[in-house]
NUKE-624901 format. One record per residue (C-alpha): residue in one letter; x, y, z. Coordinates in steps of 0.2 Angstrom, whole numbers, padded with zeros to 4 digits, always signed. Each point is the difference from the previous one (the first is absolute). Layout:
N
aXYZ
...
***
This chain:
390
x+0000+0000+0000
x+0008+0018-0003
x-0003+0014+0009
x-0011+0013-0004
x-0002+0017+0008
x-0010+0015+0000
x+0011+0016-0008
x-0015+0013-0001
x-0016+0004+0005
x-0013+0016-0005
x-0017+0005+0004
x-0010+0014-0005
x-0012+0008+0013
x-0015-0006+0002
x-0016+0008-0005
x-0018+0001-0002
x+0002+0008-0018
x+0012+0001-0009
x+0002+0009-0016
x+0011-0006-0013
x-0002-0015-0010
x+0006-0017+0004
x+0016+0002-0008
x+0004+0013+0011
x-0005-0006+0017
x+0010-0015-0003
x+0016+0012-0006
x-0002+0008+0020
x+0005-0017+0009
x+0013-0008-0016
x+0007+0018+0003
x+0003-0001+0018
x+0003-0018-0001
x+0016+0003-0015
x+0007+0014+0009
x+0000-0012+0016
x+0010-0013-0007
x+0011+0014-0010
x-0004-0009-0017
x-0002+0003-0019
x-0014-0006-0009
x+0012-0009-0009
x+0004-0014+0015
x-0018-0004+0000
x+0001-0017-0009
x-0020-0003+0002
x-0014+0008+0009
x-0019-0008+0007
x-0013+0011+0000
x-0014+0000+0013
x-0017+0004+0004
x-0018-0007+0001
x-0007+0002-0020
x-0019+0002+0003
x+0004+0018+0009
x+0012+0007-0015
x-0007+0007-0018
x+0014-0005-0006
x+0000-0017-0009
x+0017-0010+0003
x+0008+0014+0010
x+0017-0007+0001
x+0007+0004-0018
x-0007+0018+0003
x+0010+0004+0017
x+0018-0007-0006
x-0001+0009-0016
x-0003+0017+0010
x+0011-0007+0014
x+0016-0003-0015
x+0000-0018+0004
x+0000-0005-0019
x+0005-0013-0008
x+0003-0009+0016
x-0016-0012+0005
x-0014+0005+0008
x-0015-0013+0009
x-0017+0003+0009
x-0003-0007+0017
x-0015+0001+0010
x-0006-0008+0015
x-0011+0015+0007
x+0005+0008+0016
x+0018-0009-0001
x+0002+0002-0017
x+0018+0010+0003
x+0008-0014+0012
x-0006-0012-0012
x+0009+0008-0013
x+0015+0000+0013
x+0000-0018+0001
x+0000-0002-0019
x+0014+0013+0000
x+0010-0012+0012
x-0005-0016-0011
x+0007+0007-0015
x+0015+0005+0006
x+0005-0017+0009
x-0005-0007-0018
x+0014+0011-0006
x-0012+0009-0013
x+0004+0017+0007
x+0012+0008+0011
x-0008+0018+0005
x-0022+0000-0001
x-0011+0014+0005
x-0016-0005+0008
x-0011+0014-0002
x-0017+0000+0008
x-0014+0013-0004
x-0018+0005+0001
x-0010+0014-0005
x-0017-0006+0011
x-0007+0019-0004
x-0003-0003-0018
x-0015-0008+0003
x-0015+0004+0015
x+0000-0007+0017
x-0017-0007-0005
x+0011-0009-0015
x+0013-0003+0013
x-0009-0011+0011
x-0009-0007-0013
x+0017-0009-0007
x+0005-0003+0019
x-0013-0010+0001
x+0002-0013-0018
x+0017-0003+0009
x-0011-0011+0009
x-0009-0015-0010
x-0011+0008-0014
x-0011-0016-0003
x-0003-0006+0020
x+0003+0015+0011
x+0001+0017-0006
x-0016+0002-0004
x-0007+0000+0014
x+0007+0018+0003
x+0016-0006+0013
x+0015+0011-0002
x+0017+0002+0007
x-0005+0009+0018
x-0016-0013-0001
x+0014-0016+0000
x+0011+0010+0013
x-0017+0003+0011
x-0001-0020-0002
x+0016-0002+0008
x-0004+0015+0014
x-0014-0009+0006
x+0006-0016+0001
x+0017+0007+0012
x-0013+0007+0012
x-0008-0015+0001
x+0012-0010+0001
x+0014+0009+0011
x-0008+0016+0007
x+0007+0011-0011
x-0007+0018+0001
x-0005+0016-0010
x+0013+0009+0009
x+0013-0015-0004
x-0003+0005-0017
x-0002+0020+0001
x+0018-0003+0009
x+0008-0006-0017
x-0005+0016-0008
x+0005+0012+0013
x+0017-0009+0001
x+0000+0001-0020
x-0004+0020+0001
x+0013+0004+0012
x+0013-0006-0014
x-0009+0007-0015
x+0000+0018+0009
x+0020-0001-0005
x+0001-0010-0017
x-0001+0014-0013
x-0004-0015-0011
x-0018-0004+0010
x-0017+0006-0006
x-0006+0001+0016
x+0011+0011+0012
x-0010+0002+0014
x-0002-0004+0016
x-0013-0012+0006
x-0006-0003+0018
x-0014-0014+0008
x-0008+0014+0002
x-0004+0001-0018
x-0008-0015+0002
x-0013+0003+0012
x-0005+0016-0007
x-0015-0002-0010
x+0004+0018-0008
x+0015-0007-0008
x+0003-0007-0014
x+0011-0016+0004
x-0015-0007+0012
x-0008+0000-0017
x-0007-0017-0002
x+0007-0011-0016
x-0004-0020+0004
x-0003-0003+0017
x+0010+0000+0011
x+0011+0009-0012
x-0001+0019+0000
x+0009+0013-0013
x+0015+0004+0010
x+0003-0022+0002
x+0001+0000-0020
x+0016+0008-0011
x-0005+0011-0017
x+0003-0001-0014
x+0014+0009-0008
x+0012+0003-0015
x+0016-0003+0001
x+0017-0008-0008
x+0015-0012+0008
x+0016-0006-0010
x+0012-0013+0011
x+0017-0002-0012
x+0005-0019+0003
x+0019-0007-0004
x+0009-0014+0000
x+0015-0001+0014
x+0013+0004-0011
x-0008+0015-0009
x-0006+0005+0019
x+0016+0002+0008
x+0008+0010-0016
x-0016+0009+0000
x-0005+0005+0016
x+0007+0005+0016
x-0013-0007+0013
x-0009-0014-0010
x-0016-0007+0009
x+0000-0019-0003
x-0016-0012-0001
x+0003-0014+0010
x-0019-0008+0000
x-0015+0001-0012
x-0015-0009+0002
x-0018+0000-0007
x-0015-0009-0002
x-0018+0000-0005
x-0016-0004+0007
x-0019-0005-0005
x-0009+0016-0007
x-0018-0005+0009
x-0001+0004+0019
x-0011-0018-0004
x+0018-0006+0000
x+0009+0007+0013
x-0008-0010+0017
x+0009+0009+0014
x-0001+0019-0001
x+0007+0002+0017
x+0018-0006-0006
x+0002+0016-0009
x+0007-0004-0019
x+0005-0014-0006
x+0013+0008-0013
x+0009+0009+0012
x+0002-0018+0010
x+0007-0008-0014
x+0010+0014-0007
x+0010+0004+0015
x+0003-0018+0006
x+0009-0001-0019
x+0008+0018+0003
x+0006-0004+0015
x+0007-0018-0004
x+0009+0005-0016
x+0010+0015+0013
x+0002-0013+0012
x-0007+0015+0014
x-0015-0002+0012
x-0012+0014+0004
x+0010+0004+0013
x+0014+0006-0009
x-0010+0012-0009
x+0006+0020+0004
x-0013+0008-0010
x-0018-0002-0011
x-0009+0007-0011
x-0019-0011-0001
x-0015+0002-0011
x-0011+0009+0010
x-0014+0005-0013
x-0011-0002+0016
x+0004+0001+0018
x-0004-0017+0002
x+0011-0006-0014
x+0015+0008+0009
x-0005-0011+0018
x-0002-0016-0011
x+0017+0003-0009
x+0006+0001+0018
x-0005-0018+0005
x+0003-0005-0021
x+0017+0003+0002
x+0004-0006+0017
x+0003+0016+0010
x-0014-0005+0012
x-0011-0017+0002
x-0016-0001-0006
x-0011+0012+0011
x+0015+0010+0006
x+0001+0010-0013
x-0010+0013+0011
x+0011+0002+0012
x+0014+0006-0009
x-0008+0015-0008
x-0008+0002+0019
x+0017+0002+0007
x+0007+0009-0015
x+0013-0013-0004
x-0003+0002-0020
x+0006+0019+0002
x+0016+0006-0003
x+0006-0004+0016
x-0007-0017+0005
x+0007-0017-0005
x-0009-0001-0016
x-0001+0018-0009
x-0013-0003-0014
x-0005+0013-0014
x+0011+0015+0007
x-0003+0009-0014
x-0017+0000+0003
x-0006-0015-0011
x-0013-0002-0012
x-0014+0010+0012
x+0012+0013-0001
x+0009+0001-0016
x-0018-0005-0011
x+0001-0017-0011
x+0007+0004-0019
x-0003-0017-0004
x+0012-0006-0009
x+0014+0012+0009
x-0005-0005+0017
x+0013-0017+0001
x+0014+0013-0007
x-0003+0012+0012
x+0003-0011+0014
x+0014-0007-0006
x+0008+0016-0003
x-0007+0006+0019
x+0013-0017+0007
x+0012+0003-0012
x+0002+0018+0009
x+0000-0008+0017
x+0013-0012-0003
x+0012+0014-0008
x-0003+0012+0015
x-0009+0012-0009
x-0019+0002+0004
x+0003+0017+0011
x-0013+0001+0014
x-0008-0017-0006
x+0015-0010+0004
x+0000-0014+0011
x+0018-0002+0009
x+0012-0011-0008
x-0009-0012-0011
x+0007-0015-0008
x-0014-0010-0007
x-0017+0006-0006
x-0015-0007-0007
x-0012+0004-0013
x-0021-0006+0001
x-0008+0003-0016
x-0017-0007-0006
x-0010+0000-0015
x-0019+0001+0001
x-0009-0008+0017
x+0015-0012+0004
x-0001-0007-0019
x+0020+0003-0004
x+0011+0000+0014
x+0019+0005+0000
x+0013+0002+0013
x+0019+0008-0002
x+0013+0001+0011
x+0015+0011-0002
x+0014+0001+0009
x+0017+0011+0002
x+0013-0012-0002
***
C-alpha cells in the first residue's frame, strides 16, 4: 500500500445565495484549495467532481467546472452519493492513486441548492428516499430524523434540551467561523420561547433550530501520493483509515431505530481497522450533524459513548473544544448550512486545519488524529475518514 496524504484544502464561505454561476462558486474553494497546497494547475493529474445532480441545472456538471477551473486535458469524473458525495469522491481519489493511475487529483465538491425553491428543495430531499414504496407518502429528511428522535426518548430518556444542547454547542463555534451561515449565538432559551423562531416546530419532536439549512457552497481537498507529498508540501496530512458502507433505503428495513445508523457502524469499524486506531485515540471530529440528533447518534456510531450515553457527553460538554472528544468545532453542519455535495470537503478541510495547528480560535490543543462522519441521505451511504499527522 503507498502512502497518500492530503497537500491542500479550500472552501468558499458558505451562503444562503450565492450569485455567480456554478463555475464560479466551485473556482472559490479550487482557489483556496491550490493556493494551500502552493500548486499549478499543471500538477493536477485528474480531478472528481462532486455534488448531488437533481439540485444543479446543469446537466453533467463536471466537464463544465474543469474547463473553467483550467483542468483540461487531464480527466475529469462525476461522483455522487448525496450528502457525502465529496468524501466519496475522496475515497476514489485515494483508489486511484494506490492504482498508480494518478499522482496529484483534486476532489472538488459543489452545490448551488439556491438555483431551485425550497419547495423544489425538499421536494428532491425527499426521492432520495424510495420513489416507488416510501416517498410518497410525503416523509422527508427532518420526518426520517424525527423517526429516530422519537425512538432515543423512548428508548433512553433522551430530552428536548439534549437536543437544543447540540445546537447551542454548534452556535457557539459558528459565532467565530467566518466560513458559517449562521454566526449567531443560540441559548436554551431560544427553545422555550414560543416567540422565537427556533422553538418553531418542524417534525416532532424536531424543532427549526434541531435542523441545519440549506446552503451553497464549494470544497476542493488536493490528494497525493507519498512521494509527490513530501516534495510538495511541507505539513502533509496523511489518511490512515477509510471506511464506508450502505444501508436499506425503507425505514421498513431498518428494525432498530434506537441503534442510531447503521452506515456510520460499519463505516467506522472499517476506518478504524484499516488505521489500526480505536476511538480512543481519536483527538478531534467533525460528524454529520444535519439534525441534532444525527450528531448524538454519530456519538454512539462511532464509539465515543455506548449506546444511550451519547447524552451525557454533550450534558457535560465533553464534545466542545475542551472535553475529551471536541466534535464540529467549527460549528458543523447546524452551523456552517449543508452545500450538499461540499459538505464531506468542508469537514475534511476543517481536520486538516486541526492537525496542521491552524484553525485560530477553533483549535483544539495538539491534535494528532482526527475523524471525519459523513452521510448521504437518511443513513443510506455512510463514510468514515481518518487522518492523521504522521
Amino acid at each position: 500500500m503507498k502512502r497518500v496524504a492530503i497537500i491542500g484544502v479550500g472552501q468558499s464561505a458558505f451562503v444562503r445565495g450565492y450569485e455567480g454561476s456554478i463555475r464560479e462558486l466551485a473556482f472559490e474553494g479550487f482557489k483556496e484549495a491550490m493556493e494551500d497546497a502552493k500548486i499549478s494547475v499543471k500538477d493536477i493529474d485528474a480531478s472528481i467532481i462532486c455534488s448531488a445532480p437533481e439540485y444543479d441545472k446543469q446537466r453533467s456538471p463536471a466537464g463544465v467546472i474543469v474547463e473553467y477551473l483550467g483542468l483540461i486535458p487531464q480527466p475529469t469524473c462525476y461522483v455522487e452519493t448525496v450528502c457525502s458525495s465529496s468524501s466519496t469522491g475522496l475515497m476514489v481519489a485515494y483508489s486511484m492513486i494506490q492504482a498508480a493511475l494518478y499522482d496529484v487529483v483534486a476532489v472538488i465538491g459543489f452545490q448551488k441548492m439556491s438555483e431551485i425553491s425550497s419547495m423544489e428543495v425538499q421536494e428532491r430531499m425527499g426521492r432520495g428516499a424510495d420513489i416507488q414504496w416510501e416517498s410518497p407518502f410525503g416523509t422527508m429528511m427532518p420526518a426520517y430524523y424525527a423517526m429516530y428522535a422519537r425512538a432515543y426518548m423512548e428508548e433512553y430518556g433522551l430530552t428536548l434540551d439534549d437536543l437544543a444542547k447540540v445546537r447551542v454547542k454548534a452556535a457557539t463555534y459558528g459565532q467565530i467561523n467566518e466560513k458559517a451561515v449562521y454566526r449567531k449565538p443560540v441559548t436554551l432559551e431560544d427553545f422555550t420561547d414560543p416567540e422565537s423562531r427556533l422553538a418553531a416546530p418542524v417534525a416532532d419532536p424536531l424543532r427549526v433550530g434541531d435542523c441545519c439549512a440549506n446552503a451553497d457552497g464549494s470544497s476542493c481537498v488536493i490528494v497525493a501520493n507519498g512521494e509527490k507529498a513530501k516534495a510538495m508540501c511541507e505539513r502533509p496530512v496523511w489518511i490512515l483509515g477509510l471506511g464506508a458502507a450502505s444501508e436499506a433505503v425503507n425505514m421498513a428495513g431498518r428494525p432498530d431505530l434506537t441503534r442510531g445508523l447503521r452506515v456510520g457502524i460499519e463505516a467506522g469499524e472499517k476506518a478504524y481497522k484499516m488505521a489500526g486506531v480505536t476511538p480512543k485515540d481519536i483527538d478531534v471530529a467533525e460528524v454529520h450533524d444535519c439534525f441534532t440528533i444525527a450528531e448524538i447518534m454519530a456519538y454512539e456510531n462511532l464509539g465515543f459513548a455506548k449506546p444511550g450515553e451519547g447524552r451525557d457527553l454533550i450534558r457535560s460538554k465533553e464534545t466542545y473544544k475542551e472535553g475529551s472528544i471536541p466534535v464540529n468545532v467549527d460549528g458543523g453542519l447546524l452551523s456552517k448550512g449543508h452545500p450538499i455535495g461540499a459538505t464531506g470537503g468542508s469537514q475534511i478541510r476543517t481536520i486538516v486545519k486541526q492537525l496542521r495547528g491552524e484553525a485560530g480560535q477553533m483549535q483544539v490543543k495538539d491534535p494528532a488524529i482526527g475523524l471525519i462522519h459523513n452521510i448521504g441521505g437518511v443513513g443510506l451511504y455512510g463514510n468514515v475518514t481518518i487522518l492523521g499527522r504522521e
